[in-house]
DSSP file (Angstrom, degrees, kcal/mol; ACC not computed):
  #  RESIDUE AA STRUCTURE BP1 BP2  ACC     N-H-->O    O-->H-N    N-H-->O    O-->H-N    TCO  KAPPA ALPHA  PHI   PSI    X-CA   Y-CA   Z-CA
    1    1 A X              0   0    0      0, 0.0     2,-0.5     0, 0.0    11,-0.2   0.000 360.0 360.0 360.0 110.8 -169.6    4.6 -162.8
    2    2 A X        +     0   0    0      9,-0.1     2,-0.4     2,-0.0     9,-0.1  -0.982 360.0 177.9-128.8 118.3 -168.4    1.7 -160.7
    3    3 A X  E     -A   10   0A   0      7,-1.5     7,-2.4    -2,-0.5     2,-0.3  -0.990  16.9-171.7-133.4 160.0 -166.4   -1.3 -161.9
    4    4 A X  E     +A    9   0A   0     -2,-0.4     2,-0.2     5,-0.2     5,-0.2  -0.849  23.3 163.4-139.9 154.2 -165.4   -3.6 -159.5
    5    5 A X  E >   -A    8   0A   0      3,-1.2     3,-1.0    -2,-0.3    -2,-0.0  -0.697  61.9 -74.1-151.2 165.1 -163.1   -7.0 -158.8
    6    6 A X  T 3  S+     0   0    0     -2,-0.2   147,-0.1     1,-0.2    -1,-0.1   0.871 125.2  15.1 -14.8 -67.4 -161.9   -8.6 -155.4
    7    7 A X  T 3  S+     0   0    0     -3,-0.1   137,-0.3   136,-0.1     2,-0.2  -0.181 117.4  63.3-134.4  24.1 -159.2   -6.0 -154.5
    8    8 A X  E <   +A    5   0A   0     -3,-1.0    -3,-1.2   135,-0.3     2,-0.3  -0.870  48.6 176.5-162.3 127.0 -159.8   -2.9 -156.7
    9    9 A X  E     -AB   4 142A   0    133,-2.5   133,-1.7    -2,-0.2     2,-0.5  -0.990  13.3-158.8-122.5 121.1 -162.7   -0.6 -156.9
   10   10 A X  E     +AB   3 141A   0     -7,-2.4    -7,-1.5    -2,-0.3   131,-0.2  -0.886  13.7 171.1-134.0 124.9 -162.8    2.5 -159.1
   11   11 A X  E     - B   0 140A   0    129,-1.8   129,-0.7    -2,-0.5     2,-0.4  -0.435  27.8-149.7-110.0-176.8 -165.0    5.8 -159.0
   12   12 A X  E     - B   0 139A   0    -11,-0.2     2,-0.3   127,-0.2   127,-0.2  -0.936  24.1-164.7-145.9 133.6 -165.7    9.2 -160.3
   13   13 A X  E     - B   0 138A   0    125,-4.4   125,-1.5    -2,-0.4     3,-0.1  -0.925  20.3-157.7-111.4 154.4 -167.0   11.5 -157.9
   14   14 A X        -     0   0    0     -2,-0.3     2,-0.3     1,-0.2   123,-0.2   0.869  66.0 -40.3 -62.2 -53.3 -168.7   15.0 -158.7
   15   15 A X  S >> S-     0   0    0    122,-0.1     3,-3.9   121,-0.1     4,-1.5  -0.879  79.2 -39.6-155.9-171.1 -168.1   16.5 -155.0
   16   16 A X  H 3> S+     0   0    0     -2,-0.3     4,-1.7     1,-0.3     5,-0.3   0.778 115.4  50.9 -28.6 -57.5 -167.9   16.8 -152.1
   17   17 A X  H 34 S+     0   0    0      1,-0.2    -1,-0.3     2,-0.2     5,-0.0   0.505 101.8  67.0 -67.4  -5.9 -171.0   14.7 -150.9
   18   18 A X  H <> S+     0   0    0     -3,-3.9     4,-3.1     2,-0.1    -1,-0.2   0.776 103.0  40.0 -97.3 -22.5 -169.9   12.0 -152.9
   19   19 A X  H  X S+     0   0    0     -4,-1.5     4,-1.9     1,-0.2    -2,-0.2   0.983 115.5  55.9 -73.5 -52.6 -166.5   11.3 -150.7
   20   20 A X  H  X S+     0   0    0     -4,-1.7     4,-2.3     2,-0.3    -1,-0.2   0.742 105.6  52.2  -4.4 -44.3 -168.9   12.0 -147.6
   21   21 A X  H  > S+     0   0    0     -5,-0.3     4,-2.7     1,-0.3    -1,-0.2   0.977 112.9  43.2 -81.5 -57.0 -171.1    9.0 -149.1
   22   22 A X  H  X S+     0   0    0     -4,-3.1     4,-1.7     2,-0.2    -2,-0.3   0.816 107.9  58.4 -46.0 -32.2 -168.2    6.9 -149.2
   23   23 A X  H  X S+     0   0    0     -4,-1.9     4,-1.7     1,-0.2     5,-0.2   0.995 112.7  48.8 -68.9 -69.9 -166.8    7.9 -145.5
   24   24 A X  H  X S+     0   0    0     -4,-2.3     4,-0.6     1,-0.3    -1,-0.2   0.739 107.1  43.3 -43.3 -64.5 -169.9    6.8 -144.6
   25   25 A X  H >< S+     0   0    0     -4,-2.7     3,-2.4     2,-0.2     4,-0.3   0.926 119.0  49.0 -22.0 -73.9 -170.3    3.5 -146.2
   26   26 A X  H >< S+     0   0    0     -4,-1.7     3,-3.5     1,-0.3     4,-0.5   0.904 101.7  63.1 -41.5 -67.7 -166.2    2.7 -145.0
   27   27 A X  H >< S+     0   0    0     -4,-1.7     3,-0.6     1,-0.4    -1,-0.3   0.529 101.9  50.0 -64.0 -16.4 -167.0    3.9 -141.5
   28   28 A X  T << S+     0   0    0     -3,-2.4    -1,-0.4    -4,-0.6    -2,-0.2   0.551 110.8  58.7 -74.1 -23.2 -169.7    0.6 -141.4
   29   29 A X  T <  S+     0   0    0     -3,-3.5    -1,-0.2    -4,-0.3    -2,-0.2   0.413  81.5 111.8-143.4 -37.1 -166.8   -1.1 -142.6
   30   30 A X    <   +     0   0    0     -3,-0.6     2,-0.3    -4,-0.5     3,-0.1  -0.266  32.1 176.8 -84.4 136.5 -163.9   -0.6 -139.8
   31   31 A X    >   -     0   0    0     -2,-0.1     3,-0.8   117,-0.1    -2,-0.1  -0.800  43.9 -77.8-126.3-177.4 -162.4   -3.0 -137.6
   32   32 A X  T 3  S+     0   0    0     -2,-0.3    76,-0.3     1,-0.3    75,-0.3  -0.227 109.9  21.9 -65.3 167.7 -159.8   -2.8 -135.1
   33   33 A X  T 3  S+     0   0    0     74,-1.2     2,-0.7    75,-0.2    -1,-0.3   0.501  82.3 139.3  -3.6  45.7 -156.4   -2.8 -136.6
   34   34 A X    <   -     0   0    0     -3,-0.8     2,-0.3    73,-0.4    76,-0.2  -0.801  33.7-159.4-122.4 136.3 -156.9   -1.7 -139.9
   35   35 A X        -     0   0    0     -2,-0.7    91,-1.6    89,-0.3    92,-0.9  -0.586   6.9-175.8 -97.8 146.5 -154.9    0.6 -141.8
   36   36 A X  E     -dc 111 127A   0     74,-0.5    76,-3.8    -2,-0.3     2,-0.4  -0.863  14.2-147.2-144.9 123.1 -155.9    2.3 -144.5
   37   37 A X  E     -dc 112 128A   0     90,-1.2    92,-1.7    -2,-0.3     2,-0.6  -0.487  10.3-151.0 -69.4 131.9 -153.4    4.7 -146.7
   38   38 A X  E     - c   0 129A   0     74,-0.6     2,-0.3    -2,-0.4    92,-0.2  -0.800  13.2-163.7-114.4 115.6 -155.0    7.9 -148.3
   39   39 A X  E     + c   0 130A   0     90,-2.2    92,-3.3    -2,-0.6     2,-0.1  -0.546  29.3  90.6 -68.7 129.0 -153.1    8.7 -151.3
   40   40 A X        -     0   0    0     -2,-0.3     4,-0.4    90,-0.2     3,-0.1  -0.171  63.4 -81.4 145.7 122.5 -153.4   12.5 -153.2
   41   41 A X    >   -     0   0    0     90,-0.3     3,-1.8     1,-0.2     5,-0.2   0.227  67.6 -64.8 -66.2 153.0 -152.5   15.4 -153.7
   42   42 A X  T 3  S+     0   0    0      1,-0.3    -1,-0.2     2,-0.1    -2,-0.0  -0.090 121.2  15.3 -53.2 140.5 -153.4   18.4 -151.6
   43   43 A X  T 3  S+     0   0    0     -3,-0.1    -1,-0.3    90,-0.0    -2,-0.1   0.531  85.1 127.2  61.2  29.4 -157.0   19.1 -151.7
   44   44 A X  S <  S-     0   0    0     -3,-1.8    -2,-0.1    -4,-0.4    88,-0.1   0.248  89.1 -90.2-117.1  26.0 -158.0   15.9 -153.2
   45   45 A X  S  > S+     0   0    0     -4,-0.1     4,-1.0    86,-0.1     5,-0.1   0.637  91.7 119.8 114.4  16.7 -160.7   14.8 -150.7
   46   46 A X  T  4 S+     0   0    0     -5,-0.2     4,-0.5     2,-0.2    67,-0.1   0.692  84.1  40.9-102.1 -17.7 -158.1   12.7 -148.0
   47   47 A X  T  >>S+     0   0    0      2,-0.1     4,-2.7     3,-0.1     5,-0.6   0.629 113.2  65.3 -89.4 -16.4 -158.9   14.9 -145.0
   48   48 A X  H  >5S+     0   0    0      2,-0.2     4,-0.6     1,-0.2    -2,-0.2   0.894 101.2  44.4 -21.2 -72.3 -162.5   14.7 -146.3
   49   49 A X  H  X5S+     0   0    0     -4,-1.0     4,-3.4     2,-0.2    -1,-0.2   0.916 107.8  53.2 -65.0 -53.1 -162.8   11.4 -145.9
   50   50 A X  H  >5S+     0   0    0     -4,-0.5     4,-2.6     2,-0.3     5,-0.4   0.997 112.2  45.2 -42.9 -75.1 -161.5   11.1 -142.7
   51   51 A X  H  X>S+     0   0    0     -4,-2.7     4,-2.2     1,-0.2     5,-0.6   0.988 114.9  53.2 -44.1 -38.0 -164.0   14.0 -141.3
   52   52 A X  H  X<S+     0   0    0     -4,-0.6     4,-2.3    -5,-0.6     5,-0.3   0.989 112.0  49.1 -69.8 -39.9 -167.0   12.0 -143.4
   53   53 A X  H  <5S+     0   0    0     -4,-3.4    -1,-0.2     2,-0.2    -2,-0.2   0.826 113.6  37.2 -73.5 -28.5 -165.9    8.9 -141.6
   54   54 A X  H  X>S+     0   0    0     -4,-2.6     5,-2.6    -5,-0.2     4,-0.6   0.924 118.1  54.6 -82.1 -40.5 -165.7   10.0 -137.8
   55   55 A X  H ><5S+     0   0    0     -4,-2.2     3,-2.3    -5,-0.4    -2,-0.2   0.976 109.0  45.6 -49.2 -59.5 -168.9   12.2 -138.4
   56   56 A X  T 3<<S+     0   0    0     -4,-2.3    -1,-0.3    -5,-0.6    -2,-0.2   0.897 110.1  52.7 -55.9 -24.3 -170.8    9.2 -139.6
   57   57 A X  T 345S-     0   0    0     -5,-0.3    -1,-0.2    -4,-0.2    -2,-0.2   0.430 133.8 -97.0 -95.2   6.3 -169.3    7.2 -136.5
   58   58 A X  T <<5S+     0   0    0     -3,-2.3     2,-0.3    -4,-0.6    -3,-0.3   0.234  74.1 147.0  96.4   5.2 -170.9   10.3 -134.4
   59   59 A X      < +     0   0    0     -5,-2.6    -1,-0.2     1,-0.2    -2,-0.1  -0.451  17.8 174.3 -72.2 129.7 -168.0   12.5 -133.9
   60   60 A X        +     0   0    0     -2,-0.3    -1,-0.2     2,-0.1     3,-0.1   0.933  47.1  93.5 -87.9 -44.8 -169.0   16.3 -133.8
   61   61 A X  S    S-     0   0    0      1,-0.2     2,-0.1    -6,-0.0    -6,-0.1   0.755  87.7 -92.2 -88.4-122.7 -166.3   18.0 -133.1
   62   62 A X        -     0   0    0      1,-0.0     2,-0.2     2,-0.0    -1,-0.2  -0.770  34.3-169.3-116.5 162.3 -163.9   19.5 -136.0
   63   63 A X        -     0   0    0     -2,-0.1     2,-0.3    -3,-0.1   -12,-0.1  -0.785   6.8-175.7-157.5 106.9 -161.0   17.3 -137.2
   64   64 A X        -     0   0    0     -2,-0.2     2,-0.2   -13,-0.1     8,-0.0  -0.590  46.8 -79.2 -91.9 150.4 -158.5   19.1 -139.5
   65   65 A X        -     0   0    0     -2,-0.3     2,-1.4     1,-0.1    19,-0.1  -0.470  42.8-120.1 -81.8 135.3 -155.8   17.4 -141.0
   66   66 A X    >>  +     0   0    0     17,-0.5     4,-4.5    -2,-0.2     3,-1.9   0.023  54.4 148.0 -54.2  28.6 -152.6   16.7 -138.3
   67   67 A X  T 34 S+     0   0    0     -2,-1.4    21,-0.4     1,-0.3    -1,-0.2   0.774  73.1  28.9 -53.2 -50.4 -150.0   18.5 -140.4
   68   68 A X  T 34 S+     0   0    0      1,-0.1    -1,-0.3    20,-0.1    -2,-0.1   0.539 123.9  43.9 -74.5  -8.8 -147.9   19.7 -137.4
   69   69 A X  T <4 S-     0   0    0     -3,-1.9    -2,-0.2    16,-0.0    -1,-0.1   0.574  93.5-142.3-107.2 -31.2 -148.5   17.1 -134.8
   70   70 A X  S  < S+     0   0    0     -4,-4.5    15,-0.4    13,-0.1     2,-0.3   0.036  80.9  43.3  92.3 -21.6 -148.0   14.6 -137.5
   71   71 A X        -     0   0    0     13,-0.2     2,-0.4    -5,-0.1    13,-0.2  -0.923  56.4-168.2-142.7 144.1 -151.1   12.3 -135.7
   72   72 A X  E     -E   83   0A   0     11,-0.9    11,-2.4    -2,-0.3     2,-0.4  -0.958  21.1-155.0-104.1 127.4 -154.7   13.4 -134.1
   73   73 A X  E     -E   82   0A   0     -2,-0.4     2,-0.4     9,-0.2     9,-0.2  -0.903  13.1-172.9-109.1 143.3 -156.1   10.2 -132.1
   74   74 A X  E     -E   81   0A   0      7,-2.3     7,-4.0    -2,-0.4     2,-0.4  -0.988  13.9-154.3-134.1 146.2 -160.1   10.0 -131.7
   75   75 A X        +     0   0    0     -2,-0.4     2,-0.3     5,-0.2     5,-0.2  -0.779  31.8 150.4 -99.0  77.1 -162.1    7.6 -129.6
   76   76 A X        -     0   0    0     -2,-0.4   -18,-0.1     1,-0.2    -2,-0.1  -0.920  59.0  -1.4-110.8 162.0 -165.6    7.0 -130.8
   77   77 A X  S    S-     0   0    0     -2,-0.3    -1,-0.2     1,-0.3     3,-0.1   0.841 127.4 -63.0  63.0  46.4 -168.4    4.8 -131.0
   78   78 A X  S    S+     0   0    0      1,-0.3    -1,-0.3    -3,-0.2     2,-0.2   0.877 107.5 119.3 -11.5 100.3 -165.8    2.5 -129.2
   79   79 A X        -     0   0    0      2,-0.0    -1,-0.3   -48,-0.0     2,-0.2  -0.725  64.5-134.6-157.7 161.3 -163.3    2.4 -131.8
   80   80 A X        -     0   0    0     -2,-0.2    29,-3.0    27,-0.2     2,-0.4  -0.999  32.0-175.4-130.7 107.2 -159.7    3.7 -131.3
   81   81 A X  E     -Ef  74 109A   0     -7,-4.0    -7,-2.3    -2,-0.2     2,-0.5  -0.871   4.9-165.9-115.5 131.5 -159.2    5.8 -134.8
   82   82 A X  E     -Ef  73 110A   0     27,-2.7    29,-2.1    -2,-0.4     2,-0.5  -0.984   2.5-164.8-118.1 141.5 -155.2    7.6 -135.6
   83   83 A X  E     -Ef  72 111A   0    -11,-2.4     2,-1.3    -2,-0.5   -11,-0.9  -0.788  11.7-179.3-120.4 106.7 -155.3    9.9 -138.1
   84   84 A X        -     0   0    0     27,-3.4     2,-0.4    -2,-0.5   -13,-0.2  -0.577  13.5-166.4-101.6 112.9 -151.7   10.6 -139.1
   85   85 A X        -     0   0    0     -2,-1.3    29,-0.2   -15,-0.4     4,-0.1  -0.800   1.7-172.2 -84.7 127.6 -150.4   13.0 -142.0
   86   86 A X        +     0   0    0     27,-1.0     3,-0.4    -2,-0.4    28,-0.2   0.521  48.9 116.9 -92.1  -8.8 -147.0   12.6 -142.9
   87   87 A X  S    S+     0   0    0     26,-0.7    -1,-0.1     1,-0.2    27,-0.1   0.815  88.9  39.5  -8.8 -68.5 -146.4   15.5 -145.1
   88   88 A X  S    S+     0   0    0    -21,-0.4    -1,-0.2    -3,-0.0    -2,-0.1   0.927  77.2 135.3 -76.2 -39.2 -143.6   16.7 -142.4
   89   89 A X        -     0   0    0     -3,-0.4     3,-0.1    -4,-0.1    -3,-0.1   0.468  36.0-168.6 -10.6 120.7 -142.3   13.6 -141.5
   90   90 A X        -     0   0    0      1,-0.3     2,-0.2     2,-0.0    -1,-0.1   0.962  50.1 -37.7 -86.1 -58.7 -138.7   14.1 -141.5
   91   91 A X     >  -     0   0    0     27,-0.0     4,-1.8     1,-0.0    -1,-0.3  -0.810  66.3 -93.9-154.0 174.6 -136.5   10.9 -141.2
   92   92 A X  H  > S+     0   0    0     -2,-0.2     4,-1.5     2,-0.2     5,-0.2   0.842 119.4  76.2 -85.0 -14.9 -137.3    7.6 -139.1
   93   93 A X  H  > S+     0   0    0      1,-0.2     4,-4.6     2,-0.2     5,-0.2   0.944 102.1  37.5 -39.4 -60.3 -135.2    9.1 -136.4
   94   94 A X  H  > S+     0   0    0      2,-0.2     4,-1.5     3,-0.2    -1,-0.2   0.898 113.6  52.6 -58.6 -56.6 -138.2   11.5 -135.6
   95   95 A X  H >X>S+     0   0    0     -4,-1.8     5,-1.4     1,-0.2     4,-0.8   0.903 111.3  52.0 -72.2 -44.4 -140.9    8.9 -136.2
   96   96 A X  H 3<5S+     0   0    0     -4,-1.5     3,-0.3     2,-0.3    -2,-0.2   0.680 111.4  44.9  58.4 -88.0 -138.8    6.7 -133.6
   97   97 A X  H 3<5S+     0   0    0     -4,-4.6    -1,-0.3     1,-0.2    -2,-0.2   0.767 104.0  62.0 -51.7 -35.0 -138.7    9.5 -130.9
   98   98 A X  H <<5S-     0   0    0     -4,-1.5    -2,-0.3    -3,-0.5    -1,-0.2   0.842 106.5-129.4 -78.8 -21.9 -142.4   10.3 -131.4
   99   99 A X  T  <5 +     0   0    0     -4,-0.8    -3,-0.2    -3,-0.3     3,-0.2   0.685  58.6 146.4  85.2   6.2 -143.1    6.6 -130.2
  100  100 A X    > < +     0   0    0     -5,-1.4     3,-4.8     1,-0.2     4,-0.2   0.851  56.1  67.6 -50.2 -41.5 -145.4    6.0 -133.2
  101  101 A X  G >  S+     0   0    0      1,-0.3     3,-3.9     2,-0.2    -1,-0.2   0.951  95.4  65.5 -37.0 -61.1 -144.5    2.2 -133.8
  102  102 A X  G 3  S+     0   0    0      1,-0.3    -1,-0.3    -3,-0.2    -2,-0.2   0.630  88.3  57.8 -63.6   0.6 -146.3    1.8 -130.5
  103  103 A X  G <  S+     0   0    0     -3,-4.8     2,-1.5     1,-0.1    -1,-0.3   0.464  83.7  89.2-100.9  19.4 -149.8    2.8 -131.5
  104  104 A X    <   +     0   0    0     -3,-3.9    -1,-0.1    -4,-0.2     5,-0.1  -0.743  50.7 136.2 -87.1  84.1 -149.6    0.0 -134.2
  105  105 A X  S    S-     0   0    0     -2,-1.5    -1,-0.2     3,-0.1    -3,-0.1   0.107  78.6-105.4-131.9  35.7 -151.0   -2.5 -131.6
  106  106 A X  S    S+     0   0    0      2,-0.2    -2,-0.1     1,-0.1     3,-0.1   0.559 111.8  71.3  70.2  18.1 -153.5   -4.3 -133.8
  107  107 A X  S    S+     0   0    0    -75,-0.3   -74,-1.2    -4,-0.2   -73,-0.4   0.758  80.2  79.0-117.5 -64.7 -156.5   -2.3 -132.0
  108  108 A X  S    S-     0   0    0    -76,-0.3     2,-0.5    -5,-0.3   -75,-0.2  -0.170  70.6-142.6 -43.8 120.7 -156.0    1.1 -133.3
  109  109 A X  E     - f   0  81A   0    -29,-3.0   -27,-2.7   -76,-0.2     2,-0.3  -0.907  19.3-148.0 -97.9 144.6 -157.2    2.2 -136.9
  110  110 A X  E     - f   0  82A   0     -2,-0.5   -74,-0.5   -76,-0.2     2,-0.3  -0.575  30.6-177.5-113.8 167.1 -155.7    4.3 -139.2
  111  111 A X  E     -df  36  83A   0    -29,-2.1   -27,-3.4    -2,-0.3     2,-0.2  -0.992  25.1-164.1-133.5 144.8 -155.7    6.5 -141.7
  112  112 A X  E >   -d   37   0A   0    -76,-3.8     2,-1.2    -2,-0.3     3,-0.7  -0.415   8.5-164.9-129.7  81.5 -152.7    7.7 -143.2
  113  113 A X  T 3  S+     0   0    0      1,-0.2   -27,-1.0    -2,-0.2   -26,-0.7  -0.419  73.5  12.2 -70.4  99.9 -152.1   10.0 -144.8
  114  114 A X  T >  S+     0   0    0     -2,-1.2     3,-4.2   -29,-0.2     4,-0.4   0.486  72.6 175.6 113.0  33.0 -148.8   10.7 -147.0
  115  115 A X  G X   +     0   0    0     -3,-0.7     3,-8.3     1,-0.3    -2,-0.1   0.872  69.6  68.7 -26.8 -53.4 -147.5    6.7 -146.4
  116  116 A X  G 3  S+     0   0    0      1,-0.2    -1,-0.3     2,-0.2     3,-0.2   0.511  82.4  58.8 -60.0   4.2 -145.0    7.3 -148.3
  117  117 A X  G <  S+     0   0    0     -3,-4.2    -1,-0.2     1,-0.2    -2,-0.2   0.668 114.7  43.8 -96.2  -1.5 -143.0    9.6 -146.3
  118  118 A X  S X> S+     0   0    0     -3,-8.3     3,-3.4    -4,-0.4     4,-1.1  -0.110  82.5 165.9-128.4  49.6 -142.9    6.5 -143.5
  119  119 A X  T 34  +     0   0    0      1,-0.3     4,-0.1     2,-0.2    -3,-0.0  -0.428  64.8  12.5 -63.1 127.6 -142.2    3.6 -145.9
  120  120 A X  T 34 S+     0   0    0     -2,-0.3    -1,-0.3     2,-0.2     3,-0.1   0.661 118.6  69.4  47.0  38.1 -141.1    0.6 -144.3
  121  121 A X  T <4 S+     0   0    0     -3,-3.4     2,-0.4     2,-0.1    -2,-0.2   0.246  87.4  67.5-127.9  15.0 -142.1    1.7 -140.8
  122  122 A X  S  < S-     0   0    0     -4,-1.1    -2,-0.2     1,-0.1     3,-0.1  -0.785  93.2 -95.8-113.5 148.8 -145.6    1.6 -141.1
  123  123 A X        -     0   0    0     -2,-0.4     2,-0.2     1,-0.1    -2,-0.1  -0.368  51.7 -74.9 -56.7 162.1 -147.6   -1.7 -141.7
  124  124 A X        -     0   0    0      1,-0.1   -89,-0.3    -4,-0.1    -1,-0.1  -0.541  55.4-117.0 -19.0  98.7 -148.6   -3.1 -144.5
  125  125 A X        -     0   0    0     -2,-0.2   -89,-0.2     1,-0.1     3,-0.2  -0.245  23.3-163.0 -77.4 157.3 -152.0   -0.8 -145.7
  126  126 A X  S    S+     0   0    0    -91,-1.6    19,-2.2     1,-0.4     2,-0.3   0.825  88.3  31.0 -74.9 -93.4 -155.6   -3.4 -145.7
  127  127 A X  E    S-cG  36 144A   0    -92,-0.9   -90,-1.2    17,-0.2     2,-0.6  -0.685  74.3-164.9 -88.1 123.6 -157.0   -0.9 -147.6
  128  128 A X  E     -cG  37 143A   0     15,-1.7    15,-1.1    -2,-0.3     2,-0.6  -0.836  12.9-175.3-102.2  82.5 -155.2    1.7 -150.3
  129  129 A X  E     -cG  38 142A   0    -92,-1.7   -90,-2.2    -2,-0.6     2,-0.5  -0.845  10.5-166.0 -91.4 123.2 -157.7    5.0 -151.3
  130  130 A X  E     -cG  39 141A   0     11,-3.6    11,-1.2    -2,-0.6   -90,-0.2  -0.933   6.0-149.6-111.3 121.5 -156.1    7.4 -154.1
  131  131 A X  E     - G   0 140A   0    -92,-3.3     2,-0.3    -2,-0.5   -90,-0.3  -0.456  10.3-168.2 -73.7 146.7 -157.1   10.3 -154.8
  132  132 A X  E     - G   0 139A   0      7,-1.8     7,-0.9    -2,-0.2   -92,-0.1  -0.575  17.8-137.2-134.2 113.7 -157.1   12.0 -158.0
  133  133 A X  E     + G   0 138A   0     -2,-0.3     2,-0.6     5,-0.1     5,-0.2   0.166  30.6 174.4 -80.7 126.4 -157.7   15.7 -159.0
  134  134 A X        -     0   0    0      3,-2.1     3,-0.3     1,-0.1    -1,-0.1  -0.756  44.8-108.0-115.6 162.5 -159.9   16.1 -162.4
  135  135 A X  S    S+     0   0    0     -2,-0.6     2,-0.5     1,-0.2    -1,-0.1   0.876 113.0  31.3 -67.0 -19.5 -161.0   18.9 -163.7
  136  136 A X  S    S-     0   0    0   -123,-0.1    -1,-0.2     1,-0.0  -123,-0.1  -0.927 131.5 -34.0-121.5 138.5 -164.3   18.2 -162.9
  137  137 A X  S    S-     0   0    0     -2,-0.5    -3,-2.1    -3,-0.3     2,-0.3  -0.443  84.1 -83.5  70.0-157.5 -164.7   16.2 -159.5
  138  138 A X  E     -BG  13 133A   0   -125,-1.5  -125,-4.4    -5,-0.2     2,-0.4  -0.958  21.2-128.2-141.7 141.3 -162.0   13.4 -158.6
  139  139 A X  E     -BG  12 132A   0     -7,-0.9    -7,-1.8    -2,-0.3     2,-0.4  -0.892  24.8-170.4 -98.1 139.4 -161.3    9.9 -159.3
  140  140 A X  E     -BG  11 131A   0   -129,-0.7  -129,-1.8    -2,-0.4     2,-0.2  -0.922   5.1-168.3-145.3 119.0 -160.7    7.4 -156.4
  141  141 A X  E     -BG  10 130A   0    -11,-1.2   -11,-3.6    -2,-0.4     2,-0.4  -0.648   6.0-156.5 -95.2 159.0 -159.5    4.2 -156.8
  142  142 A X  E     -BG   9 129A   0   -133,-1.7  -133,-2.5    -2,-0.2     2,-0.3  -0.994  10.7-171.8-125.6 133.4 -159.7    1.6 -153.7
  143  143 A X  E     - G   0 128A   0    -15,-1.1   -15,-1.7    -2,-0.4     2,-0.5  -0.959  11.6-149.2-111.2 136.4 -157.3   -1.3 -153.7
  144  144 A X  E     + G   0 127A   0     -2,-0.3   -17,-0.2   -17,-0.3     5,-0.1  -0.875  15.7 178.0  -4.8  59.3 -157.5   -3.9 -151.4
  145  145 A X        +     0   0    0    -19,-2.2     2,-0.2    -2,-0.5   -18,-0.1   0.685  63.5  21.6 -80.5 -23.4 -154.2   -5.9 -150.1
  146  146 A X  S    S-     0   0    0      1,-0.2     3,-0.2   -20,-0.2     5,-0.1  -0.598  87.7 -87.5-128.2-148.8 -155.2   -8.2 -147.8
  147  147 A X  S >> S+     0   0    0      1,-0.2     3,-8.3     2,-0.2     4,-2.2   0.989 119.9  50.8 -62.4 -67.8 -158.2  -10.2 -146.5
  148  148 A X  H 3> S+     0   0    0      1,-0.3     4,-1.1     2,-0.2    -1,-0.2   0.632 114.3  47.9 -62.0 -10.1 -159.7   -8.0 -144.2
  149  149 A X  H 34 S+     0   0    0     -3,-0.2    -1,-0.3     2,-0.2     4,-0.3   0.248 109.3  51.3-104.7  15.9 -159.5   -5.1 -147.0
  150  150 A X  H <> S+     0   0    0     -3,-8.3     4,-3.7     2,-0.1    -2,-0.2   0.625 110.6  49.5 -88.1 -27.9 -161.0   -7.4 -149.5
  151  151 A X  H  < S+     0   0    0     -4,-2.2    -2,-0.2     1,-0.3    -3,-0.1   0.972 114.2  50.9 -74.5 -36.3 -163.9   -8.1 -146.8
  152  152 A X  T >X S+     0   0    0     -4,-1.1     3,-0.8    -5,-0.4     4,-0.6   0.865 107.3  49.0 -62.0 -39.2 -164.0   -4.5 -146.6
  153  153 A X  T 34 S+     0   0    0     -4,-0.3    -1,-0.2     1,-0.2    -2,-0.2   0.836 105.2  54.1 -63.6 -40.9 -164.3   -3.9 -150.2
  154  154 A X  T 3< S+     0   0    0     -4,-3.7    -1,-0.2     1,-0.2    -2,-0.2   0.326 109.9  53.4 -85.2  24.8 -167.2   -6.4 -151.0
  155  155 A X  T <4        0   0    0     -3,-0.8    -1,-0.2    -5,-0.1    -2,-0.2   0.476 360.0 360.0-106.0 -28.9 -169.2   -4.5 -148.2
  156  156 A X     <        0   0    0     -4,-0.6    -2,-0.1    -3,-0.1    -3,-0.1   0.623 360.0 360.0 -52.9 360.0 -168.7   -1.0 -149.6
């Protein structure tokens, strides 16, 4: 089930292998300073993606979501990738002190997970994925806000 426009794409996956199929696809997809939020409740396929996307881009080793460190940074396939959970995020005080602002330097891509806990200090997301839990599999819509995550969408 796909339907599609510019700046909004919407699926039903079964499992597992089907966010996997997407990571993969997106990871063909990334360019240097592009953010992309992942939206969803816990266990609904947003550190998933993330792992399907460095694995497809050749990373082996294990990548668990940053819940206490609040970011994990990986270098492959020479790409500069943050992967940040905000779950803990306290206040902007903290993000502030951590010196986060400064990996926004138009090079770096992200993934974010939890945006919403760092609302109006984070950029503007390209690309929006939400997850959602169904009783069987998940739906995940992708939105697209600006160009470079519309060019990204009509590539998936």
């Amino acid at each position: 089930m796909h339907s599609h426009d510019d700046s909004r794409i919407s699926l039903i996956f079964v499992d597992e292998n089907a966010t996997i199929a997407l990571a993969q696809r997106l990871a063909a997809q990334l360019k240097p300073g592009m953010v992309i939020y992942l939206h969803g409740d816990l266990g609904a396929g947003k550190t998933t993606l993330v792992r399907g996307v460095l694995n497809a881009l050749g990373y082996t080793g294990r990548v668990k979501s940053p819940t206490y460190t609040l970011i994990e940074p990986y270098h492959i396939s020479g790409l500069d990738l943050r992967h940040f959970d905000l779950y803990r995020l306290h206040d902007e005080e903290e993000w502030e002190a951590a010196g986060f602002r400064d990996e926004f330097d138009g090079h770096n891509i992200f993934f974010i997970e939890w945006p919403e806990k760092a609302q109006g200090l984070i950029p503007q997301a390209d690309v929006e994925i939400i997850f959602e839990i169904l009783t069987q599999g998940r739906k995940v819509e992708i939105h697209a806000n600006t160009e470079m995550g519309r060019q990204c969408l009509e590539q998936l």
